[in-house]
SEPA-338747 format. One record per residue (C-alpha): residue number from 1; residue in three letters; chain; x, y, z. Coordinates in steps of 0.5 Angstrom, whole numbers, always signed. Each point is the difference from the previous one (the first is absolute). Example, Ala and Ser with C-alpha at 12.3 -4.5 7.8 and 13.67 -1.06 7.14 Angstrom:
2
> 1 / ala / A / +25 / -9 / +16
> 2 / ser / A / +2 / +7 / -2
! end
This chain:
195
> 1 / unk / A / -64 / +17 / +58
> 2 / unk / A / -1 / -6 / +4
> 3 / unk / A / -5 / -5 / -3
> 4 / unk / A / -3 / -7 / +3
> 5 / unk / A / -3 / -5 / -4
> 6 / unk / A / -6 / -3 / -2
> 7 / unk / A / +1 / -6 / -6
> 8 / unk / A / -3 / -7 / -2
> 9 / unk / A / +7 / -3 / +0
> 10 / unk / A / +8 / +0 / +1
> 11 / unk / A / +0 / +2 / -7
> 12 / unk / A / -5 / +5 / -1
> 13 / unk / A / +5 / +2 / +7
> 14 / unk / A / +6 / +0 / -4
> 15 / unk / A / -3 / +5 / -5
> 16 / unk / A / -3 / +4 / +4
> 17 / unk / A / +8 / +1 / +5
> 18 / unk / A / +2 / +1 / -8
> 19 / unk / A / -5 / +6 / -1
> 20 / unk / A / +2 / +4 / +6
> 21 / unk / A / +7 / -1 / +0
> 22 / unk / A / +0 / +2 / -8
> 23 / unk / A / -4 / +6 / +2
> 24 / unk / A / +4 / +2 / +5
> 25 / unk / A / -4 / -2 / +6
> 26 / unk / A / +1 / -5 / +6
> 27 / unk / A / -5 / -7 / +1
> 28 / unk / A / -1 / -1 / +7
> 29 / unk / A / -5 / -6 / +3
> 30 / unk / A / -2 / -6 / -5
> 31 / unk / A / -8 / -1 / +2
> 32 / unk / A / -5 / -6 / -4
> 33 / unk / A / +5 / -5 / -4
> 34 / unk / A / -7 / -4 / +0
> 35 / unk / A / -3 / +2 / -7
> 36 / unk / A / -5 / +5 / -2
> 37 / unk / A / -7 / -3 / +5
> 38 / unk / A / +5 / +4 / +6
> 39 / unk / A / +1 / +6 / -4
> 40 / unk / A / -7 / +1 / -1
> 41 / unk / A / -1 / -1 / +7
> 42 / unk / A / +5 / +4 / +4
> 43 / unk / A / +1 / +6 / -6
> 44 / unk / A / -4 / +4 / +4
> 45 / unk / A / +1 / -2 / +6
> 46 / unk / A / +8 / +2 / -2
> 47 / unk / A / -2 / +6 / -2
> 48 / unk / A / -3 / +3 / +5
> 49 / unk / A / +7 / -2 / +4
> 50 / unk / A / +4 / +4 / -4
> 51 / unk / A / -1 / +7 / +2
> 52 / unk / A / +8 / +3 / -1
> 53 / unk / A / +3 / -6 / -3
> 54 / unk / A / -1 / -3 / -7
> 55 / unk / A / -3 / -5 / -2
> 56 / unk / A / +1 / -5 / -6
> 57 / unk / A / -6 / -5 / -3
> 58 / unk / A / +2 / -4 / -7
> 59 / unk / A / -6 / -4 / -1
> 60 / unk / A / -1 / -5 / -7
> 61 / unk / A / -6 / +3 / -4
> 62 / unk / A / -2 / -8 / -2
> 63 / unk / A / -1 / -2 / +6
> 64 / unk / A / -4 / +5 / +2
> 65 / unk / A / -6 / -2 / -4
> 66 / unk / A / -2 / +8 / -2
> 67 / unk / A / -1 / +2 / -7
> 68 / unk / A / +5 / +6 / +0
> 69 / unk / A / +6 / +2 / +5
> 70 / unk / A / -5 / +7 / +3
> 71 / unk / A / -6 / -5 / +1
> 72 / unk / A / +7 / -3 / +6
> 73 / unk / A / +1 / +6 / +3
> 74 / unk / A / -7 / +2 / +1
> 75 / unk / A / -3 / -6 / +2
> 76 / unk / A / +7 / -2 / +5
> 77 / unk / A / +2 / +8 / +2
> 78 / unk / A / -5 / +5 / -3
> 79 / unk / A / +4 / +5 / +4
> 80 / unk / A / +8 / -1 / +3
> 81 / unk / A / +5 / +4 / +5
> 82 / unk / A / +4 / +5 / -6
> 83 / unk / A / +6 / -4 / +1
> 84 / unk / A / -3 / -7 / -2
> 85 / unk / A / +2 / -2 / -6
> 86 / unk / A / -4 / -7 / -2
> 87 / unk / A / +0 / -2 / -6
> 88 / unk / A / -3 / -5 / -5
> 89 / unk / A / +5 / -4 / -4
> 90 / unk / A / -3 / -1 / -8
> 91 / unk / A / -1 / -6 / +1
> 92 / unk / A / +5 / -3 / +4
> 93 / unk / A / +6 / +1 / +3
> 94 / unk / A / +4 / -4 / -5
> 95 / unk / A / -2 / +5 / -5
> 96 / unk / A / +4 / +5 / +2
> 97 / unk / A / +5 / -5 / +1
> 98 / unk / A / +1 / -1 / -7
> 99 / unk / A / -2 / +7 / -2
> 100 / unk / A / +8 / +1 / +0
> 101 / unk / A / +1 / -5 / -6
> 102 / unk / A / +7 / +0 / +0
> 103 / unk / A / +1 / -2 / +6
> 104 / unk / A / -4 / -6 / +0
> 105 / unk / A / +3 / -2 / -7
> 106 / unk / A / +7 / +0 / +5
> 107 / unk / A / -3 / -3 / +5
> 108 / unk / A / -3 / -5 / -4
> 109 / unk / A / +6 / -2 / -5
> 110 / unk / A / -6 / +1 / -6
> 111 / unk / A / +0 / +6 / -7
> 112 / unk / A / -3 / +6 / +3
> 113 / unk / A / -5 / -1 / -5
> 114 / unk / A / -3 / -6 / +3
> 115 / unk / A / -2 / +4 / +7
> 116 / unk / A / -7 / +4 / -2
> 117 / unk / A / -1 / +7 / -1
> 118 / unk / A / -7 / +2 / +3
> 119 / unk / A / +1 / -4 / +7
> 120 / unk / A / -6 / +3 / +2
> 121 / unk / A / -4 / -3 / -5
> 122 / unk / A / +2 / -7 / +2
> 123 / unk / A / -6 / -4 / +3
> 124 / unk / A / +5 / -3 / +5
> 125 / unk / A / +7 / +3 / +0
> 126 / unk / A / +2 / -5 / +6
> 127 / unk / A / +0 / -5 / -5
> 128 / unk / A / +2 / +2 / -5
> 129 / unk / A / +7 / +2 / +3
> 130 / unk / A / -1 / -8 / +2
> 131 / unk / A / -1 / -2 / -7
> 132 / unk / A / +6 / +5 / -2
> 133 / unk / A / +5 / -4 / +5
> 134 / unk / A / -2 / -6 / -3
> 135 / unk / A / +4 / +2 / -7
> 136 / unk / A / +5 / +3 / +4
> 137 / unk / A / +8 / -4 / -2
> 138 / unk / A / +1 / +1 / +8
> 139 / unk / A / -1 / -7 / +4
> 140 / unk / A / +0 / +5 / +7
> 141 / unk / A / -6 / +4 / -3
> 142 / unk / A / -4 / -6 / -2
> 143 / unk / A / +2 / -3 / +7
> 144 / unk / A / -2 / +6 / +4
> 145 / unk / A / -6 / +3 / -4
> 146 / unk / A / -4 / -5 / -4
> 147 / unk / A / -5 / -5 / +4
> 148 / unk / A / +3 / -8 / +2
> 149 / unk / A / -3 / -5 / -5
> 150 / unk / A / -5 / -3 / +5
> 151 / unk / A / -1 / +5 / +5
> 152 / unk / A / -5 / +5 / +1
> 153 / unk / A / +3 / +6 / +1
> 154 / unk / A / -1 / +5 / -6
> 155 / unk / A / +7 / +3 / +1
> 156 / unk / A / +7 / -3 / +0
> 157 / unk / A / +4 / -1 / +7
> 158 / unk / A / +3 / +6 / +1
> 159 / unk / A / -5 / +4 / -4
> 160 / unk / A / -1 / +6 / +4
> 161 / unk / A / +8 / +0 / +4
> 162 / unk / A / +1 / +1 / -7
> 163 / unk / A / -3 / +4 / -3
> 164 / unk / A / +1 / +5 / +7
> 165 / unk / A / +6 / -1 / -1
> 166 / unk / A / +1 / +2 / -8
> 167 / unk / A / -5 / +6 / +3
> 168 / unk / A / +5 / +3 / +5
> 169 / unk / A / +6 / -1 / -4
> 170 / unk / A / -2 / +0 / -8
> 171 / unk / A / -7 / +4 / -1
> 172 / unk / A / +0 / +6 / -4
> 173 / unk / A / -6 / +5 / +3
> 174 / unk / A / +1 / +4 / -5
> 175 / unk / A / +1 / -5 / -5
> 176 / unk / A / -7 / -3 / +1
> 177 / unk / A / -3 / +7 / +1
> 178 / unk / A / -1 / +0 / -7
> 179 / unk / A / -4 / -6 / -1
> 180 / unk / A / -4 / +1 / +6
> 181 / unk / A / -5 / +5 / +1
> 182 / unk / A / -1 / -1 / +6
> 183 / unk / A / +6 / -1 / +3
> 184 / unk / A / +2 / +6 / -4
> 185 / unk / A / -6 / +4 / +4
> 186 / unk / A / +3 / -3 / +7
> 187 / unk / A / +7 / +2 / -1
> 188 / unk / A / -4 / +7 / -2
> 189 / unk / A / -3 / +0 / +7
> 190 / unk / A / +6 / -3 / +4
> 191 / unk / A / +3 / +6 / -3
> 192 / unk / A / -4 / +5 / +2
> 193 / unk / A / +1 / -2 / +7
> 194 / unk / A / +5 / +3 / +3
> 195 / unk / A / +1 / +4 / +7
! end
């Protein structure tokens, strides 16, 4: 099945292209790359629009300022199209990232025990992957992933082409599948979707 794309930004994209490819369906047309505010504001506008074709939300829970995932849905799309499937990632996008934890330790260069078991219960899960990159052995990844002494930015130079790129060629959706309920309940419901 054809899917387009609905995310915050060009990682949210990477592991949304990851998902469909794992579950066996084709990502069509990126829309959004302009964090979750346009989300919210266009979802339904989307969703109405996707009559025939599929459509794929991926929004981070603790931008959204709800109290639990359901409160999203109802409060964004109380109803939508049976071949939408929008999901809110507990709590961030980076969360299912290091949900497959062996990966992240490779990527990384650290012990497996370093790299957290629970990523859905880390308050920031973004910067606890930054704050692992700083422990890395590898230059390249202190260079890329972690934030430039001085600067503003809360994530290193190459951050997101990085860890999009790590996504399509390294991350395991099964793997993560089990240290993430929510994604574990995404990977079911694309599952289910087949024509």
């Amino acid at each position: 099945m054809l899917f387009n794309l609905l995310v915050e930004g060009h990682v949210d994209e990477a592991v949304a292209r990851r998902l469909l490819r794992h579950c066996g369906h084709d990502a069509g047309v990126t829309y959004g790359g302009k964090g979750w505010k346009y989300v919210e504001q266009k979802v339904a506008a989307f969703d109405r629009s996707c009559s025939g074709q599929g459509l794929f939300t991926l929004v981070d829970f603790m931008d959204t300022g709800k109290r639990c995932p359901t409160e999203v849905l109802r409060h964004w799309l109380p109803q939508r199209a049976a071949t939408h499937v929008f999901r809110v990632v507990v709590r961030e996008i980076e969360s299912w990232i290091l949900a497959d934890r062996p990966a992240i330790a490779r990527l990384l260069s650290l012990p497996l025990a370093k790299i957290p078991l629970a990523p859905e219960e880390l308050d920031d899960p973004k910067q606890t992957l930054i704050q692992l990159a700083r422990g890395s052995r590898l230059k390249t990844i202190r260079e890329t992933l972690v934030p430039i002494a001085g600067y503003a930015a809360s994530e290193g130079p190459l951050y997101a082409a990085e860890i999009a790129r790590f996504v399509g060629e390294k991350w395991n959706p099964d793997t993560a599948r089990r240290q993430s309920a929510s994604l574990d309940k995404c990977i079911l419901r694309l599952n289910q979707l087949h024509t």
